[in-house]
N, C-alpha and C positions, 0 to 999 in steps of 0.2 A: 391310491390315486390312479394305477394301471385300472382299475374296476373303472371305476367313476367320472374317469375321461375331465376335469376339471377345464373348462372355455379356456380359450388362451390369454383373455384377455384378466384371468385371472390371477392378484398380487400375493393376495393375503387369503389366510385360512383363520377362520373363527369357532376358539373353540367355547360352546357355551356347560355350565356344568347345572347337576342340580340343586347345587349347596346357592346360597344368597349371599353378598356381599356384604360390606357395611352398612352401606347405604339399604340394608334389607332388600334389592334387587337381587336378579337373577346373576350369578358372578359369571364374567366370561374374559378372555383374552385373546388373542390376534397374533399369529406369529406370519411371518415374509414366508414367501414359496420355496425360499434358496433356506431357508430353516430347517423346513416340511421335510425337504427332502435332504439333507445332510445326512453322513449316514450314521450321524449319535444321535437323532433323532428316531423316537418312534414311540407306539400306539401299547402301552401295558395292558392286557389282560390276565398277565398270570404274572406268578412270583416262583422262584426256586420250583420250577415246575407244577407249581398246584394255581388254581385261580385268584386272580388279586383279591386280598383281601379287603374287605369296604374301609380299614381304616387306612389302608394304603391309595383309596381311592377307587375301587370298585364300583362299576365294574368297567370303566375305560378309566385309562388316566396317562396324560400326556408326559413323555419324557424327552426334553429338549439340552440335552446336557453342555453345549454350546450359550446356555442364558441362564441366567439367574434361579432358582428355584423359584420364585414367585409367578414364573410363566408357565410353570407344569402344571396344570388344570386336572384336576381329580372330579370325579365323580363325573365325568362325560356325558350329558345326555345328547350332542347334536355337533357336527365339522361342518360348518359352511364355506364353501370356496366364494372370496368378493373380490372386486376390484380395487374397491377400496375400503377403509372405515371409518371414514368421514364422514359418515349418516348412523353411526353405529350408536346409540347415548347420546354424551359428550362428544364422541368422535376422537378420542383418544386414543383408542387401541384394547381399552380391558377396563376391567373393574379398580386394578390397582392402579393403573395411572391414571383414572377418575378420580379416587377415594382420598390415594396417599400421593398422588403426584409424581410415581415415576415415569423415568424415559419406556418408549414404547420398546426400543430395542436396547434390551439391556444384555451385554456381551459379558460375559467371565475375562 
């Protein structure tokens, strides 16, 4: 986020992946700014020192250890910093609280 300077006006982070959801769309999820930046939050590239492997989600893959596993987005092709995600689909947050109906912020 230090790189990429994110507007201030900025709440939420969209991650989109390459895998497709149920719904045969593009699968994506939404985490809050205060998320992003916790510090059990961050950006997988590698595993035990070597590169992530694709079944682990290669070659980005989100780890939010504060939320549910269903919020750590594998297979990363794109971070969008928005205001909001009320224009985003449905407007729910992600693929799985379109598909299966959960809460957008789901806390351990």
């Amino acid at each position: 986020m230090d790189l990429v300077k994110p507007l201030p006006k900025a709440k939420y982070l969209v991650f989109r992946s390459y895998s497709k959801d149920n719904a045969g769309k593009e699968f994506f999820e939404t985490i809050h700014m205060d998320i992003a930046t916790h510090p059990q939050t961050i950006l997988a590239y590698e595993m035990n020192g070597e590169p992530l492997p694709l079944a682990h989600g290669a070659p980005l893959r989100l780890r939010a250890e504060v939320l549910l596993g269903f919020k750590m987005v594998k297979w990363i092709a794109s971070i969008e910093f928005v205001e909001t995600y009320a224009n985003l689909r449905d407007g729910l947050g992600g693929s799985r609280e379109e598909n299966k109906h959960y809460e957008q912020a789901v806390p351990i």
